[in-house]
VMD Tcl script that builds the backbone (N, CA, C; Angstrom):
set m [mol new atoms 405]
animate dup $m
set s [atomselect $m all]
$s set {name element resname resid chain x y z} {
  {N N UNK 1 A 75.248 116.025 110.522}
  {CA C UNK 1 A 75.618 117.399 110.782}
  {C C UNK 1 A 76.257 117.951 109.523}
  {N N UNK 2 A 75.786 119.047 109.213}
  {CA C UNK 2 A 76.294 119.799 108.051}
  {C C UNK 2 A 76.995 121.321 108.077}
  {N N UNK 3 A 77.327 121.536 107.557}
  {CA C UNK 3 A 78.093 123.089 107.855}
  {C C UNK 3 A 77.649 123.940 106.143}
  {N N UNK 4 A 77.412 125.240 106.288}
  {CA C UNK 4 A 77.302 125.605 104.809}
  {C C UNK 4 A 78.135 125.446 104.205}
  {N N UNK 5 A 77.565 124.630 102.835}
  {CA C UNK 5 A 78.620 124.338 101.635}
  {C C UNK 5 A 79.472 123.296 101.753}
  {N N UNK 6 A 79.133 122.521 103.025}
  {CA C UNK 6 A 79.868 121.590 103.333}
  {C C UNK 6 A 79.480 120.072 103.182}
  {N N UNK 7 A 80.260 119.248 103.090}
  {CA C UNK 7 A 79.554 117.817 102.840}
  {C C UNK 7 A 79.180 117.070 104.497}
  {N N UNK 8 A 78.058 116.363 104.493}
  {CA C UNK 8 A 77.931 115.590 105.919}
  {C C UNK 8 A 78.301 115.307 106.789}
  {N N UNK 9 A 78.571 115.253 107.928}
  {CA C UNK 9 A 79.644 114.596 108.422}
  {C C UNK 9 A 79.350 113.342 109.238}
  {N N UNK 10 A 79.496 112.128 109.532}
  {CA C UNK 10 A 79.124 111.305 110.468}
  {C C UNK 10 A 79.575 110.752 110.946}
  {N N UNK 11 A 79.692 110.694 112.667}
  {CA C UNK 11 A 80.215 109.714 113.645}
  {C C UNK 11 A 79.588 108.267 113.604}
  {N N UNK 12 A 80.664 107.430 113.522}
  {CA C UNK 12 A 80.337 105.890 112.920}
  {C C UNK 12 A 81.504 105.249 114.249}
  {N N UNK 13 A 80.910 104.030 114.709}
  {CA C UNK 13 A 81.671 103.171 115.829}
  {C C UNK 13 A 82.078 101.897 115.068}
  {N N UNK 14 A 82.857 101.326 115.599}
  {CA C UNK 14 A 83.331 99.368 114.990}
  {C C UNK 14 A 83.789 99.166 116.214}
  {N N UNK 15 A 83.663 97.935 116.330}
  {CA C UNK 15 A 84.239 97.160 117.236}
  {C C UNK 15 A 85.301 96.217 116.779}
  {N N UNK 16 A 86.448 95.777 117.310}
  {CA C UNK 16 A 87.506 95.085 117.217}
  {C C UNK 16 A 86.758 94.074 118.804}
  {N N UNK 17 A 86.257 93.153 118.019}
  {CA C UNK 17 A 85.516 91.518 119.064}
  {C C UNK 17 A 86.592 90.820 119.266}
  {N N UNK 18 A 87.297 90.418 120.200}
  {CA C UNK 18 A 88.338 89.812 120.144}
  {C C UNK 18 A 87.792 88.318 120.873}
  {N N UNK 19 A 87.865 86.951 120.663}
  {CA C UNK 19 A 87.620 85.809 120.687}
  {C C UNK 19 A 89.187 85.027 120.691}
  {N N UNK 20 A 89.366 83.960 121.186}
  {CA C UNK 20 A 90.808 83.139 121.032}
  {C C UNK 20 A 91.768 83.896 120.092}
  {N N UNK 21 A 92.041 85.008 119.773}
  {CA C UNK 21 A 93.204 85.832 119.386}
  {C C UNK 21 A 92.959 86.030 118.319}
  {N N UNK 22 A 91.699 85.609 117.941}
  {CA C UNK 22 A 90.558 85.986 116.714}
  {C C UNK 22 A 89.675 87.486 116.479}
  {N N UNK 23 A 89.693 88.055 115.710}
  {CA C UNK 23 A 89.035 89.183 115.518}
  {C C UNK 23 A 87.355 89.113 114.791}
  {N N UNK 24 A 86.315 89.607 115.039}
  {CA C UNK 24 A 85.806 89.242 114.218}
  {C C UNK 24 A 85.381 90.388 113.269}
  {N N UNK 25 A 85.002 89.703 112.086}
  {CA C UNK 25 A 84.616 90.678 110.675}
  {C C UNK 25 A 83.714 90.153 109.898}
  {N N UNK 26 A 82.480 91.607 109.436}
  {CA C UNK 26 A 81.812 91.202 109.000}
  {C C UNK 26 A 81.513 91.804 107.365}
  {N N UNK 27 A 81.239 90.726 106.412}
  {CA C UNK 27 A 81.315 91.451 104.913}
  {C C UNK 27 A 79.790 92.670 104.916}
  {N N UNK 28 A 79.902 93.905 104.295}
  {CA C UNK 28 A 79.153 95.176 104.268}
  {C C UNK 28 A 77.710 93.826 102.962}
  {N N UNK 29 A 76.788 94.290 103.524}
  {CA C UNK 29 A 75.557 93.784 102.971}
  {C C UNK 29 A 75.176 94.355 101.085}
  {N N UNK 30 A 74.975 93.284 100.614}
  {CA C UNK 30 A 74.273 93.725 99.060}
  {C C UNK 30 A 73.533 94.875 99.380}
  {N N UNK 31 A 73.920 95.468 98.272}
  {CA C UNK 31 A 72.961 96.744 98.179}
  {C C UNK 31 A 72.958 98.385 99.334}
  {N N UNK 32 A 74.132 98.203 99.650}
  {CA C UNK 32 A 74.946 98.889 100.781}
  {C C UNK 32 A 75.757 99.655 100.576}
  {N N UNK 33 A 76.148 100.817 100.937}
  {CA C UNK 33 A 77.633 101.638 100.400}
  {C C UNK 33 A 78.739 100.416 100.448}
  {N N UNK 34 A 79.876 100.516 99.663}
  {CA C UNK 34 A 80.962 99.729 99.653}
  {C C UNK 34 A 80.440 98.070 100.023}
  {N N UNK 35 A 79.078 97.665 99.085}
  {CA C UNK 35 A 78.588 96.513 99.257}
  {C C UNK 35 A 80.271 95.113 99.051}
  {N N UNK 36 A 80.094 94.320 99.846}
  {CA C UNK 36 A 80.817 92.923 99.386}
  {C C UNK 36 A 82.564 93.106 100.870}
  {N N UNK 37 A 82.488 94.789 100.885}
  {CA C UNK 37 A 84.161 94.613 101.633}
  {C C UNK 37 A 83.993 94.526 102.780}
  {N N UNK 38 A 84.765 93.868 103.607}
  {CA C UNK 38 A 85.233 93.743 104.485}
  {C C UNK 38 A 84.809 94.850 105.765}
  {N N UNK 39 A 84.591 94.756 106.918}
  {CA C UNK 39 A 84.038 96.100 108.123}
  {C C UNK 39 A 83.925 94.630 109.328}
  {N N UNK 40 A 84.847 96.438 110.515}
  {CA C UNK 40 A 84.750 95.877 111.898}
  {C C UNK 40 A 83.125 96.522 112.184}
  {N N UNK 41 A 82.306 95.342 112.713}
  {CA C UNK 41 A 81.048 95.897 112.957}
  {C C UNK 41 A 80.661 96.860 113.833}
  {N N UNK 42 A 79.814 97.396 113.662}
  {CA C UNK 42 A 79.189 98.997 114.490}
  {C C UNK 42 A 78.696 99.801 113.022}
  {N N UNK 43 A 78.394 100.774 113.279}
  {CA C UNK 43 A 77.325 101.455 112.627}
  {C C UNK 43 A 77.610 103.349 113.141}
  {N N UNK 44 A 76.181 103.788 112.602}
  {CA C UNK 44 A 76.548 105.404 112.710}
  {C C UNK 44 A 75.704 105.880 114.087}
  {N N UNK 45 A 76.731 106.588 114.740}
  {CA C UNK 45 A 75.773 107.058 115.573}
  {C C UNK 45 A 74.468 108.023 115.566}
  {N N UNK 46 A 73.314 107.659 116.816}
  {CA C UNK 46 A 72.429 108.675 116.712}
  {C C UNK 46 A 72.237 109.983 117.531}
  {N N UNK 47 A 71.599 110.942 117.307}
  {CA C UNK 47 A 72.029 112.402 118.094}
  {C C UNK 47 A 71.326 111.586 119.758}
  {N N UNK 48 A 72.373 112.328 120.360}
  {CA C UNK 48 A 72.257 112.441 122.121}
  {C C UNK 48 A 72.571 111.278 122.282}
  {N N UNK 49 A 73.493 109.983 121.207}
  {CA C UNK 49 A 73.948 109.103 122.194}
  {C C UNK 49 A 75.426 108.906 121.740}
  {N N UNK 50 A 75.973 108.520 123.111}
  {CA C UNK 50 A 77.423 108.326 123.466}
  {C C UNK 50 A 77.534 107.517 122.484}
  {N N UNK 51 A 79.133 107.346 121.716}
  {CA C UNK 51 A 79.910 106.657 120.880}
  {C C UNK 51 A 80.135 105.426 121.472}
  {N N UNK 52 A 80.359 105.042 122.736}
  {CA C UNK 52 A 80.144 103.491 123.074}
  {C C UNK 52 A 78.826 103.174 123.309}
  {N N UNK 53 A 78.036 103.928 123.622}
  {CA C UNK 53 A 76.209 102.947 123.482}
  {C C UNK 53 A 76.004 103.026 122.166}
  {N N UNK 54 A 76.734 103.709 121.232}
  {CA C UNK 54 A 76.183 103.633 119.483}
  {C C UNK 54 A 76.792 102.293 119.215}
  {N N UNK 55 A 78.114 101.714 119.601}
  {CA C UNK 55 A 78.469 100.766 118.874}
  {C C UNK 55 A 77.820 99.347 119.716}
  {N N UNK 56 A 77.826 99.651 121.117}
  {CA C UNK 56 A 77.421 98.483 121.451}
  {C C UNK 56 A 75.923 97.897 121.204}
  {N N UNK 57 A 74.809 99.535 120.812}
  {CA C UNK 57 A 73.535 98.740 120.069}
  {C C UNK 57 A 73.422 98.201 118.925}
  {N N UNK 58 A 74.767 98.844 117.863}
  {CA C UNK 58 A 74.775 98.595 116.484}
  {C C UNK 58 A 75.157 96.938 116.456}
  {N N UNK 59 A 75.904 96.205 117.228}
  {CA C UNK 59 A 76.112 95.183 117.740}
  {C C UNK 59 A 75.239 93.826 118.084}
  {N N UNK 60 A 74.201 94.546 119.350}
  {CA C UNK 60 A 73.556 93.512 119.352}
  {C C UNK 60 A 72.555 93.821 118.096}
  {N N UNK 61 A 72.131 94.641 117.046}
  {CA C UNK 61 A 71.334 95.251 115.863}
  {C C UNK 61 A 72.191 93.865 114.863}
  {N N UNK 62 A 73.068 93.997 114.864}
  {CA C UNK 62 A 73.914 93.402 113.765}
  {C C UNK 62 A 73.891 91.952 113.754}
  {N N UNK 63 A 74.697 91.924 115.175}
  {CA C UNK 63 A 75.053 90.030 114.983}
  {C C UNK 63 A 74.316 89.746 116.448}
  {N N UNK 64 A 73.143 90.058 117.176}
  {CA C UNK 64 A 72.865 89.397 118.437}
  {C C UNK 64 A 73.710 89.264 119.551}
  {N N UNK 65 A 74.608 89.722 119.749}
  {CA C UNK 65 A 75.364 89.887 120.896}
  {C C UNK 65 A 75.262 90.575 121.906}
  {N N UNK 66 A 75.579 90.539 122.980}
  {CA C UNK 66 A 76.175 91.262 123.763}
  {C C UNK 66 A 77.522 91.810 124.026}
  {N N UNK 67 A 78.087 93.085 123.680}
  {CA C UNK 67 A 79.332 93.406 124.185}
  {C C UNK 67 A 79.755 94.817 124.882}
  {N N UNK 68 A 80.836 94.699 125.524}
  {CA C UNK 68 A 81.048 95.908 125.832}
  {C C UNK 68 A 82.092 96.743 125.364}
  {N N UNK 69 A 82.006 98.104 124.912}
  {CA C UNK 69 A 83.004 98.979 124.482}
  {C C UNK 69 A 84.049 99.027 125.398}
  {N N UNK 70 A 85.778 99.078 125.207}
  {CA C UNK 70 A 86.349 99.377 126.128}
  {C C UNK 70 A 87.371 100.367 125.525}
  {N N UNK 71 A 88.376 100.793 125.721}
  {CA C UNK 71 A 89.409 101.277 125.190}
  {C C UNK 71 A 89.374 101.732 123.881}
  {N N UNK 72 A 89.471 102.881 123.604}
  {CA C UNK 72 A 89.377 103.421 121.845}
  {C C UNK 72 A 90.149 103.253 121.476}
  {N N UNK 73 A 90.517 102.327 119.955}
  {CA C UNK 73 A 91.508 101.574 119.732}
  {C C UNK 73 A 92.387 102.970 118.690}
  {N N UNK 74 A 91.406 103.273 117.956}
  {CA C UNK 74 A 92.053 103.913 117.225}
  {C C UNK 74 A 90.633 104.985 115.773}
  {N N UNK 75 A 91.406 106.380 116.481}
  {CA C UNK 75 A 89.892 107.287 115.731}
  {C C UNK 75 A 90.739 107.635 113.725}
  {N N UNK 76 A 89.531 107.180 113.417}
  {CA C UNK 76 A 90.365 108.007 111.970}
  {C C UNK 76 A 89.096 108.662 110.923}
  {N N UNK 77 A 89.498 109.980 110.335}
  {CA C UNK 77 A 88.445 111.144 109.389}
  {C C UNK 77 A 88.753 110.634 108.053}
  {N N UNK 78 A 87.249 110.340 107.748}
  {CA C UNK 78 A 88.117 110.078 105.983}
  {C C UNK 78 A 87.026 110.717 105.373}
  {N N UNK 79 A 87.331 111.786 103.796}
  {CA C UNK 79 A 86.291 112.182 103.328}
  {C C UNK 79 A 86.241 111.514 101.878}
  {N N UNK 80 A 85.399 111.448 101.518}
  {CA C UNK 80 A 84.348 110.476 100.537}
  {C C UNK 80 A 83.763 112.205 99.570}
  {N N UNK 81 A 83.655 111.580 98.314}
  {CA C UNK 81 A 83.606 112.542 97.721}
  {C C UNK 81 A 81.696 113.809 98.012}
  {N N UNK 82 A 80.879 112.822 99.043}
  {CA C UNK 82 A 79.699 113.428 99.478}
  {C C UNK 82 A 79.664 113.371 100.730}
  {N N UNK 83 A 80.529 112.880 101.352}
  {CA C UNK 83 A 80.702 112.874 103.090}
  {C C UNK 83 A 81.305 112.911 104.023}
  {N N UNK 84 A 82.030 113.002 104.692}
  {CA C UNK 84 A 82.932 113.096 105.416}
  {C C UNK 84 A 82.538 112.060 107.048}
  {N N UNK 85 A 83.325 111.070 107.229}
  {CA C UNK 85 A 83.293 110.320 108.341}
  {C C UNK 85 A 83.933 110.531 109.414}
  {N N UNK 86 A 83.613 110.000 110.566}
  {CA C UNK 86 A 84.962 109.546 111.663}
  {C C UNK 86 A 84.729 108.473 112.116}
  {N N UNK 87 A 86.025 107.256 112.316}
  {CA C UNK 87 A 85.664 106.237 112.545}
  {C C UNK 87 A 85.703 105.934 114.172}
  {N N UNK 88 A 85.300 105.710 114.679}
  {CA C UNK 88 A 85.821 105.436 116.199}
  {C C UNK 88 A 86.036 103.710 116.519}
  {N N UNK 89 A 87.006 103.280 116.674}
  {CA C UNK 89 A 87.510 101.944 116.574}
  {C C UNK 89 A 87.724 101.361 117.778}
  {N N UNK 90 A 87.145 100.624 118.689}
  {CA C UNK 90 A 87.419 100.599 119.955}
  {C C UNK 90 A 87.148 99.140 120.410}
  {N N UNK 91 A 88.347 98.570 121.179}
  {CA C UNK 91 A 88.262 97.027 121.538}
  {C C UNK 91 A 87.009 96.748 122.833}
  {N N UNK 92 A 86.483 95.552 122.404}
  {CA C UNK 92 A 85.496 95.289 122.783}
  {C C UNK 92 A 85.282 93.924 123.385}
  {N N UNK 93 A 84.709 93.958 124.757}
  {CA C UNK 93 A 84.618 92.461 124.931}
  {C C UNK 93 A 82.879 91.986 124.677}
  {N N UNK 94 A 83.405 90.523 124.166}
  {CA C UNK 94 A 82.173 89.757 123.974}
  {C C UNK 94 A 81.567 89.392 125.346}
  {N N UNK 95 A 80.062 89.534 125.945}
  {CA C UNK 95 A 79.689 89.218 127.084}
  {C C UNK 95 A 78.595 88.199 127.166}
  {N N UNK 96 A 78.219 88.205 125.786}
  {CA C UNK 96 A 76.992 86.979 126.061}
  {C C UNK 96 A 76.888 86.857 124.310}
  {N N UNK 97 A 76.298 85.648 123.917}
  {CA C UNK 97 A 75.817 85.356 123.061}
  {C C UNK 97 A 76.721 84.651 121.935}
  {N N UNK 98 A 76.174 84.432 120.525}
  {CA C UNK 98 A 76.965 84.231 119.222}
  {C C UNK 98 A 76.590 84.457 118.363}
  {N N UNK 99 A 77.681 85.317 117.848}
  {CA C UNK 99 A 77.151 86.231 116.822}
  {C C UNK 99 A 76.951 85.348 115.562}
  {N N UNK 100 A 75.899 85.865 114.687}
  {CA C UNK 100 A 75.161 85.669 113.614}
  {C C UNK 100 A 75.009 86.981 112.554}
  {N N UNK 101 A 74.990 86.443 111.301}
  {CA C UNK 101 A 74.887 87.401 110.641}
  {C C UNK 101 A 73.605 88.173 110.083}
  {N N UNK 102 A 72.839 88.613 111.137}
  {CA C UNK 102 A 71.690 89.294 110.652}
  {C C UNK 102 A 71.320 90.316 110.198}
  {N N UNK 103 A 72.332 91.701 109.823}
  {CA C UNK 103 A 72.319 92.514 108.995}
  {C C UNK 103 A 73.932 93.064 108.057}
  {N N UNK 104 A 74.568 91.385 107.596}
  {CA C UNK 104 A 76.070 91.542 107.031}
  {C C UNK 104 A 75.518 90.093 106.473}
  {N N UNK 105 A 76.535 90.224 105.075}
  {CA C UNK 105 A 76.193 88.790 104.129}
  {C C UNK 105 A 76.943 87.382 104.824}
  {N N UNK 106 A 78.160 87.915 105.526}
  {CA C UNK 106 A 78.764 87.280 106.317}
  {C C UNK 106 A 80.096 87.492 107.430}
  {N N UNK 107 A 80.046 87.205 109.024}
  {CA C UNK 107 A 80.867 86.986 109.791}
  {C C UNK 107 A 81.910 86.035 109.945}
  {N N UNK 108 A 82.887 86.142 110.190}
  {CA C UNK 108 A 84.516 85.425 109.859}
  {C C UNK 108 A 84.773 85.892 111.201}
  {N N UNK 109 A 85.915 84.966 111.985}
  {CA C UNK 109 A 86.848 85.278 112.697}
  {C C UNK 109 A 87.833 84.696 112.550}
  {N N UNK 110 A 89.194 86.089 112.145}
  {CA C UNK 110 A 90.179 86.562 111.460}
  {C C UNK 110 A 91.469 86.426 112.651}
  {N N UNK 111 A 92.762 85.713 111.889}
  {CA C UNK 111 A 93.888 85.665 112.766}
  {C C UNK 111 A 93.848 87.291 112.597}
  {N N UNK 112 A 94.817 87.940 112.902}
  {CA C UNK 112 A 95.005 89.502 113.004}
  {C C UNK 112 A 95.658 89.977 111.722}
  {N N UNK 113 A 96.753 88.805 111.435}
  {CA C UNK 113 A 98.103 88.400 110.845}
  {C C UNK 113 A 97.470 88.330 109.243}
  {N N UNK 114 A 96.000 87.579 109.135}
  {CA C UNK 114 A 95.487 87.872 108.253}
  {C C UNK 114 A 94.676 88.949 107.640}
  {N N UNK 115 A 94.213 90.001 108.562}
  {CA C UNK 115 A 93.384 90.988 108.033}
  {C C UNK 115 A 94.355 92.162 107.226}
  {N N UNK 116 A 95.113 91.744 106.447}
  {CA C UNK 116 A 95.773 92.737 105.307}
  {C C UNK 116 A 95.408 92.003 103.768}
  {N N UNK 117 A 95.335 90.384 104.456}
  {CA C UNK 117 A 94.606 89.866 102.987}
  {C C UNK 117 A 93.013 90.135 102.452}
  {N N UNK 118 A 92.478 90.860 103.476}
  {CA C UNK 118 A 91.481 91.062 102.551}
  {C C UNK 118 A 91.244 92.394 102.337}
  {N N UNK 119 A 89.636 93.091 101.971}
  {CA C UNK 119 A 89.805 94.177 101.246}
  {C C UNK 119 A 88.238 94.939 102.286}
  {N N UNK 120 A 89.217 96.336 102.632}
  {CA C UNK 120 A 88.435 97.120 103.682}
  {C C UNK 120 A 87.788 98.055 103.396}
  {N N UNK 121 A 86.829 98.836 103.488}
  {CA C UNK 121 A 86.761 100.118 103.171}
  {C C UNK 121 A 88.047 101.230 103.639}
  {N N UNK 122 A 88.236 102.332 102.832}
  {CA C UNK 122 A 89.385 103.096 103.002}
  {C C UNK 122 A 89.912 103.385 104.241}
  {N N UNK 123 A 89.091 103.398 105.025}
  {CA C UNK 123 A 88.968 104.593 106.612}
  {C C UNK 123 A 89.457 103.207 107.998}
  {N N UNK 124 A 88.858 101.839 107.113}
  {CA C UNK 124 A 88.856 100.822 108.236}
  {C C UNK 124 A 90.244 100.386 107.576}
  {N N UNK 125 A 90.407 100.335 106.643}
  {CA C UNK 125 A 92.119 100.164 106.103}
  {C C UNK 125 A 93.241 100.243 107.418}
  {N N UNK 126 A 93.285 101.968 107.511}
  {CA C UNK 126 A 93.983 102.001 108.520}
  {C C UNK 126 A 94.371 101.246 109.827}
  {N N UNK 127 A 92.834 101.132 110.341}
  {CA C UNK 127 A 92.789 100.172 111.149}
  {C C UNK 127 A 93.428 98.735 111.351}
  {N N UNK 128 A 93.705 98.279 110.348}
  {CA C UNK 128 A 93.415 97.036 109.455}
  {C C UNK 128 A 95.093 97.196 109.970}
  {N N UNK 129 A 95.916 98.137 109.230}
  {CA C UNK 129 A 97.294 98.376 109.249}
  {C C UNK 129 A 98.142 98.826 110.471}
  {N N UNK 130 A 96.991 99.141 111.392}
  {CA C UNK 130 A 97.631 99.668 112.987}
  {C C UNK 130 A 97.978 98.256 113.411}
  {N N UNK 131 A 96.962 97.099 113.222}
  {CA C UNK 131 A 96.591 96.102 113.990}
  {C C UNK 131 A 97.527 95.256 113.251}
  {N N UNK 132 A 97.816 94.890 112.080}
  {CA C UNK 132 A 98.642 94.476 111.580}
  {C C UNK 132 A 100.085 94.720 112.167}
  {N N UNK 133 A 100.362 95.867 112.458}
  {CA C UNK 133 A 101.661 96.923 112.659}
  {C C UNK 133 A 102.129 96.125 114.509}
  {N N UNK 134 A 101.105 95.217 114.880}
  {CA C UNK 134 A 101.311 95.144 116.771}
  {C C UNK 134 A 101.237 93.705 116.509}
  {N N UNK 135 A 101.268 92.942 115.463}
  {CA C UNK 135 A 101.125 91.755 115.481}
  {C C UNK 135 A 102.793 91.188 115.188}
}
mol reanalyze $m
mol bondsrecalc $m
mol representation Tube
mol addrep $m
């Protein structure tokens, strides 16, 4: 969606997978915006679908899973010097499967306590620091 004179804008979902008090995270793919950092998985949504069926297809798209969206953990706008985002961050339960990394170089599951040691894109930062902030 664009506005005149305006830069892009796009609704994007992640999931916060929660496993034994484990989070999981997956590194952004070679050859990718912000290739190598750190992202709670989900993807951008498409027109006419809801923000929890965007993240939960980007999901099983990503790592083969099954999960379900629950609770929006936490929304945040960040603009990029050609785009403008919103993140929608929302805890999620795992319902079937194990995840694999089929479109991320690699999946980790993260104490909570640790996700300030590594390195996020700007917008999932926050995130990164809410979750940090309850631990």
């Amino acid at each position: 969606m664009k506005g005149k004179n305006s830069k892009p804008h796009f609704n994007v979902t992640a999931g916060l997978i929660w496993k034994n008090g484990k989070v999981l995270i997956a590194k952004r793919p070679k050859g990718s915006h912000l290739e190598g950092l750190w992202e709670f998985p989900g993807g951008k949504q498409k027109k006419g679908e809801s923000l929890r069926h965007c993240l939960e297809r980007e999901i099983t798209e990503e790592l083969g899973i099954e999960i379900k969206a629950g609770k929006l953990f936490l929304p945040v706008k960040h603009e990029y010097d050609y785009k403008v985002i919103s993140l929608h961050t929302f805890n999620c339960t795992l319902l079937a499967g194990e995840p694999k990394a089929l479109q991320c170089q690699e999946i980790r599951w993260v104490d909570p306590a640790r996700l300030c040691e590594l390195e996020f894109p700007p917008p999932a930062m926050l995130v990164v620091e809410a979750i940090c902030l309850l631990e």
